[in-house]
C-alpha positions as CSV (number, residue, x, y, z in Angstrom):
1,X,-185.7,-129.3,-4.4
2,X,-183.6,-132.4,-3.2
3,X,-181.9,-131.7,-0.4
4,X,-177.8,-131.9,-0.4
5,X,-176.5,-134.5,2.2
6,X,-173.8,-133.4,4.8
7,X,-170.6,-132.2,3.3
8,X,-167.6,-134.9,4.7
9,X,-165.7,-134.6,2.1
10,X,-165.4,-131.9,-1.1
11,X,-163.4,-132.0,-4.4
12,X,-161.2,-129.1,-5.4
13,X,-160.4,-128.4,-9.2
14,X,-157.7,-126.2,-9.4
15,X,-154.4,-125.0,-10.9
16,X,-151.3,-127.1,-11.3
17,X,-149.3,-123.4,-12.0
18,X,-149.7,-120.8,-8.9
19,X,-150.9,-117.8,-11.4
20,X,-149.0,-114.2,-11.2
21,X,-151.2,-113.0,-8.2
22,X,-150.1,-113.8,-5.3
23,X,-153.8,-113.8,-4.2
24,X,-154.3,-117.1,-5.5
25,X,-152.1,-119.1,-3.7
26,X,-153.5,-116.9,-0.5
27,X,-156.8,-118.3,-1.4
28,X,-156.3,-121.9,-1.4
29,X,-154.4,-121.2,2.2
30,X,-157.1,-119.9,3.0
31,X,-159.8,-122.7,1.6
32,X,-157.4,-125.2,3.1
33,X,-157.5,-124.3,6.5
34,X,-161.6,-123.7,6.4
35,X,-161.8,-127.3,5.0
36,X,-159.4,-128.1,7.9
37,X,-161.4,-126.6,10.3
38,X,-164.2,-128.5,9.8
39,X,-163.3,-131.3,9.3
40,X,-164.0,-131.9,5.7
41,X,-161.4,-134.4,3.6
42,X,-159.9,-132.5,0.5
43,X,-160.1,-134.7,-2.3
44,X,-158.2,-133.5,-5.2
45,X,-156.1,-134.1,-7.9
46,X,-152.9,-135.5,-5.9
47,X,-150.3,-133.5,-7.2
48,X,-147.2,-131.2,-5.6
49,X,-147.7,-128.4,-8.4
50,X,-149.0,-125.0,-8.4
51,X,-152.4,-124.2,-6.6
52,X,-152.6,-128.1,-5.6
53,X,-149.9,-128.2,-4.1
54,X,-150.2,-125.1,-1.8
55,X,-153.6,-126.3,-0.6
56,X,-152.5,-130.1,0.0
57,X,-149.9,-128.3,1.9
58,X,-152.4,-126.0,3.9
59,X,-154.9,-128.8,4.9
60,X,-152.2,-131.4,6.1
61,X,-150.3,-128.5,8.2
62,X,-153.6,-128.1,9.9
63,X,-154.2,-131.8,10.1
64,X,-156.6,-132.4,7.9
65,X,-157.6,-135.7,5.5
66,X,-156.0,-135.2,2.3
67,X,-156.9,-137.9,-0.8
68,X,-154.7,-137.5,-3.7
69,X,-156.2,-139.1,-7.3
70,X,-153.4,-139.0,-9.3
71,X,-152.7,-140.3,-12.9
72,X,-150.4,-142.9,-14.1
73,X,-149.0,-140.6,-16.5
74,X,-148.4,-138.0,-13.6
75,X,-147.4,-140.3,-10.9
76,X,-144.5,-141.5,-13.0
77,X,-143.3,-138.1,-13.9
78,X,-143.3,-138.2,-10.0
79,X,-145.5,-135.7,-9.4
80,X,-147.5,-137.4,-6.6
81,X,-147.8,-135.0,-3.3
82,X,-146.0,-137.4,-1.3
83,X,-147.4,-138.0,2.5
84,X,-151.1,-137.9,1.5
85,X,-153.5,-139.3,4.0
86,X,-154.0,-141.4,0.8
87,X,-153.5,-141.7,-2.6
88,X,-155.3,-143.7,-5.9
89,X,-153.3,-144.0,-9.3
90,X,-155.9,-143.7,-12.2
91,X,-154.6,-145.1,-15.9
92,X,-155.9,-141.8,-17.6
93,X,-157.2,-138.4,-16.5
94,X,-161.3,-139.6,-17.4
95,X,-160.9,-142.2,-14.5
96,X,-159.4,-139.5,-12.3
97,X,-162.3,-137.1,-12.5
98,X,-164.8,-139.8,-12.2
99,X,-162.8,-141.3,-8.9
100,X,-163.2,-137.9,-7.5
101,X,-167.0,-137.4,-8.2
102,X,-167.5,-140.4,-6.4
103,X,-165.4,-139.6,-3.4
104,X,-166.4,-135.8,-3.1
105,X,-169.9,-134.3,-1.3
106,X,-169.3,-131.5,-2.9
107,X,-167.2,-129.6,-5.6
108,X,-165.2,-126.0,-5.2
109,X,-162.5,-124.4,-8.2
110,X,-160.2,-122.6,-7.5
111,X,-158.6,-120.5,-10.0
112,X,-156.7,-122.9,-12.8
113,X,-156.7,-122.9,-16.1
114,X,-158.2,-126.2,-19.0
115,X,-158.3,-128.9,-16.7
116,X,-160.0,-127.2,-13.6
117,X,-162.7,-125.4,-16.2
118,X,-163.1,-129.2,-17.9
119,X,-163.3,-130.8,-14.3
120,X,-165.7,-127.7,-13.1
121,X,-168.1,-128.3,-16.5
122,X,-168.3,-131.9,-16.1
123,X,-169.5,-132.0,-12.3
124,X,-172.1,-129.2,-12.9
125,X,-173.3,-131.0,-16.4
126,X,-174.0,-133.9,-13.7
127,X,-176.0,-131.9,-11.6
128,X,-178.0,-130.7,-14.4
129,X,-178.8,-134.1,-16.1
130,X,-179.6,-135.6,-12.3
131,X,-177.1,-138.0,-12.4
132,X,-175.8,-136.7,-9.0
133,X,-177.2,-134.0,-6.8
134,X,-173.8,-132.3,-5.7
135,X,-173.0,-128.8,-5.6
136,X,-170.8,-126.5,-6.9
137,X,-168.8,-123.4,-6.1
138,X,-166.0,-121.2,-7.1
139,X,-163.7,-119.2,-5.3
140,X,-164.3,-116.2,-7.0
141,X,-160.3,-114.9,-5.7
142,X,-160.0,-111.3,-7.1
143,X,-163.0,-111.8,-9.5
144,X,-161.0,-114.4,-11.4
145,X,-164.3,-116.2,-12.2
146,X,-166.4,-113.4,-13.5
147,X,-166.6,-114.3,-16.8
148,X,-167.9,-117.7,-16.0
149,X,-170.4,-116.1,-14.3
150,X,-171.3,-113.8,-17.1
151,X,-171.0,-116.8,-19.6
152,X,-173.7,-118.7,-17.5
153,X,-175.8,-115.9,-17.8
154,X,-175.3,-114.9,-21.5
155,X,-176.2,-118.7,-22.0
156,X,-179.3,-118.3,-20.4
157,X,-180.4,-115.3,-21.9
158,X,-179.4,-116.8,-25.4
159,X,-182.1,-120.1,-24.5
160,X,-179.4,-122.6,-24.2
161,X,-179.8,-122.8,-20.1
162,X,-182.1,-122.7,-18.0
163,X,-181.8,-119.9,-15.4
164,X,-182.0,-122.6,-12.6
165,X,-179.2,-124.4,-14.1
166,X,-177.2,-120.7,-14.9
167,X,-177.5,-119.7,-11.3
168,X,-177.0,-123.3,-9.1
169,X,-173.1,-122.7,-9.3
170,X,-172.3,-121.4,-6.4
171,X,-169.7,-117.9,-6.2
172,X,-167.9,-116.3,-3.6
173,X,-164.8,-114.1,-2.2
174,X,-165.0,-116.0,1.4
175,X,-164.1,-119.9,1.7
176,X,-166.3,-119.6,5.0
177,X,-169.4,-118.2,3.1
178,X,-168.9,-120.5,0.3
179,X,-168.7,-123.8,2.4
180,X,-171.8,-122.6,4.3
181,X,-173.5,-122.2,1.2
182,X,-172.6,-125.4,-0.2
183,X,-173.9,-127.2,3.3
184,X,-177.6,-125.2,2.6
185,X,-177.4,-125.8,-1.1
186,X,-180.0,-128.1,-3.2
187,X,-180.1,-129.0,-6.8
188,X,-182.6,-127.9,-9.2
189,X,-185.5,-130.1,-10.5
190,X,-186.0,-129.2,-13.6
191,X,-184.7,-130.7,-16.7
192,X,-182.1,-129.0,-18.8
193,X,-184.7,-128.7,-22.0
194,X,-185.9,-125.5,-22.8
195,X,-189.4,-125.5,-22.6
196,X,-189.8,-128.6,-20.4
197,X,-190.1,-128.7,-17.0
């Protein structure tokens, strides 16, 4: 196993809309103000909307680093969180996500909808090819990621995953538990082939 390197900073994938459960939004308070706590900069996707919006709000109201990577597209429709610790325009959404892999420690989703499961996919097909050794959670807020969970598994069971792979995304109901879990967490070593080690 290869050990995960000290968590400073940790990407959050989630929604641009805040969801009909007033649960979610609760959530990202409460993941905001645990990445506050320690000290941790939020890097995520620089906008006002929805889930982002409410945790950019959390973590800056307990004075925390907030870096905002923001499209073009996006920042001229004037959706840019404005008073960010600091902000990046990106020409298009794939230089966005790969700006945030390479600021982020770390990677946690919150509940969202396409772009947070497409963000979420892409950093744990990373850690399975080797190309970084990052973990990654969810926020499993009122079990909304369940059937990601059961999906990993039914992939596995099916031979398309390895177990290793099926089970290295971390879940949780507790941003404490979940940030602790990321800090202890290491990334498989074995290759994503069936059959291979």
């Amino acid at each position: 196993m290869i050990s995960a390197s000290p968590l400073r900073s940790i990407a959050v994938f989630c929604g641009s809309n805040h969801g009909f459960n007033p649960a979610y939004a609760e959530g990202a308070r409460a993941l905001g103000r645990e990445i506050a706590r320690r000290d941790v900069c939020l890097v995520y996707g620089g906008t006002s909307k929805g889930l982002m919006g409410v945790l950019a709000d959390t973590v800056l109201a307990e004075g925390g680093e907030v870096v905002g990577i923001i499209t073009q597209l996006l920042y001229d429709l004037g959706h840019l969180y404005p008073g960010l610790t600091r902000h990046e325009v990106t020409p298009d959404m794939r230089t966005r996500k790969t700006r945030m892999s390479e600021c982020a420690d770390a990677f946690i989703a919150l509940p969202g909808g396409l772009g947070t499961f497409e963000e979420l996919f892409e950093v744990a097909t990373l850690t399975q090819l080797g190309e970084h050794h990052k973990g990654v959670a969810c926020l499993n807020i009122e079990g909304f990621f369940e059937p990601l969970r059961s999906l990993l598994n039914h992939a596995a069971s099916e031979g398309f995953m390895k177990t290793e792979h099926s089970e290295m995304v971390v879940f949780d109901t507790d941003p404490v538990a979940l940030i602790d879990a990321l800090e202890r967490w290491q990334a498989p070593t074995v290759t994503k082939w069936i059959g291979a080690q």
